[in-house]
C-alpha beads as a LAMMPS data file, in Angstrom:
LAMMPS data file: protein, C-alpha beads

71 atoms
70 bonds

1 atom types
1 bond types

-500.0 500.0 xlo xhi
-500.0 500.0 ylo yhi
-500.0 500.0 zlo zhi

Masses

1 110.0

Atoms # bond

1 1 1 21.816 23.657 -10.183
2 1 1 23.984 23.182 -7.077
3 1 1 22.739 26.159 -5.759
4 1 1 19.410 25.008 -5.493
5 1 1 20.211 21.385 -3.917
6 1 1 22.283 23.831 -1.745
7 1 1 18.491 25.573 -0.633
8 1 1 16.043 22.714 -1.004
9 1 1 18.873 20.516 1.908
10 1 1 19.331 23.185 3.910
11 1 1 18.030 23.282 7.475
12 1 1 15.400 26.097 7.136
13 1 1 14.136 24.630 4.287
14 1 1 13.643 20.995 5.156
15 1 1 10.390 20.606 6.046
16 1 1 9.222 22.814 3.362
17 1 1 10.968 19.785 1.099
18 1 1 10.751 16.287 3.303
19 1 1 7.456 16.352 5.206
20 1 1 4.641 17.178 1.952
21 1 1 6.291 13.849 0.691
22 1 1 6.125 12.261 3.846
23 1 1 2.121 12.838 4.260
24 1 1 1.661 12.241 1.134
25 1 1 3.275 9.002 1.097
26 1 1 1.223 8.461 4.524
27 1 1 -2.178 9.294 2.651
28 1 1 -1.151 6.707 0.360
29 1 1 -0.818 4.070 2.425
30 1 1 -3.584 4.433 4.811
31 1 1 -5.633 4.752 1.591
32 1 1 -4.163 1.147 0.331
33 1 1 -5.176 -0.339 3.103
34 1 1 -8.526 1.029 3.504
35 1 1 -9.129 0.001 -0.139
36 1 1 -8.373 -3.691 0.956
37 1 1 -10.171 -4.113 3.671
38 1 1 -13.198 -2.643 1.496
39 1 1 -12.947 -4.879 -0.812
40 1 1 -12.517 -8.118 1.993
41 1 1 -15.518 -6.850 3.729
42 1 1 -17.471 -6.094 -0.061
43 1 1 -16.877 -10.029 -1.215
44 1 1 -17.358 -11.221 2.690
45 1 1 -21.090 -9.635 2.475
46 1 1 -21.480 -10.444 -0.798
47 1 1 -20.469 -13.942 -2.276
48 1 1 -22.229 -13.173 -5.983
49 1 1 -19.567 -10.466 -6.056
50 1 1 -16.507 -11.809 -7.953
51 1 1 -13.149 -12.051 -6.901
52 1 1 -10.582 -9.631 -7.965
53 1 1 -7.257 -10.365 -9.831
54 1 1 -5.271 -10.445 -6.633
55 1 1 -7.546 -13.312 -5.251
56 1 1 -7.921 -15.343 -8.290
57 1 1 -4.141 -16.227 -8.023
58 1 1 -4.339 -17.142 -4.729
59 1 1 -6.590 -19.587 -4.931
60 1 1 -5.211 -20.989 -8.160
61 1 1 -1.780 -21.704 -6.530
62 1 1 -1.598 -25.347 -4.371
63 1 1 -0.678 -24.514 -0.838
64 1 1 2.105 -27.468 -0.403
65 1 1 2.098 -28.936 3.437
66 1 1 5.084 -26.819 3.910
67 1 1 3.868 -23.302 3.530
68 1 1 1.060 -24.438 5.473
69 1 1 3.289 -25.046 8.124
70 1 1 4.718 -22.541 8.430
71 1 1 1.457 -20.665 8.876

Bonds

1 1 1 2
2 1 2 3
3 1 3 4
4 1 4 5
5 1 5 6
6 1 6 7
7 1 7 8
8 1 8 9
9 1 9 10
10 1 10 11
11 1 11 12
12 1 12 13
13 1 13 14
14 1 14 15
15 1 15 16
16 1 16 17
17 1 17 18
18 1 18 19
19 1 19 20
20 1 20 21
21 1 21 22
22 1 22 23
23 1 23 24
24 1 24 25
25 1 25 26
26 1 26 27
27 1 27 28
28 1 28 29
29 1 29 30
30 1 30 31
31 1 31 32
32 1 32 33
33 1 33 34
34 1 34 35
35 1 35 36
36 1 36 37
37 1 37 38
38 1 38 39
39 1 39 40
40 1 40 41
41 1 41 42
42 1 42 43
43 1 43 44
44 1 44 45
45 1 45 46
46 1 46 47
47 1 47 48
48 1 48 49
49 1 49 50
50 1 50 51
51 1 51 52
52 1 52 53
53 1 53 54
54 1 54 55
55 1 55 56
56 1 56 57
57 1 57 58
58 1 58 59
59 1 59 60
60 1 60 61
61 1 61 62
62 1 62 63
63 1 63 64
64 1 64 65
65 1 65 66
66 1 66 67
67 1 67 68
68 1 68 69
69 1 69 70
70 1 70 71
């Protein structure tokens, strides 16, 4: 076992370890976020469309004068 931590940390062998989980975590992101603003431009153009989950909180919860503030 500690010979293979010993080759997976080495320097040759880095970036065969460190950057597939580095784009991948990348893709995952970028994907996130293009999800979102789908789904803000989907319910913008369409107001039949319901709300998701996410939303439905969000507009359950009273804004106090405070956190609108601070915004």
């Amino acid at each position: 076992m500690a010979s293979l931590i010993e080759v997976l940390l080495s320097p040759s062998n880095i970036n065969a370890v460190i950057q597939p989980l580095l784009i991948a975590t990348w893709v995952a992101i970028v994907l996130e976020k293009l999800s979102a603003r789908h789904s803000q431009i989907v319910t913008a153009a369409d107001p039949s469309a319901s709300p998701t989950p996410a939303d439905d909180d969000k507009s359950q919860q009273p804004q106090s004068e405070e956190s609108c503030a601070v915004r």
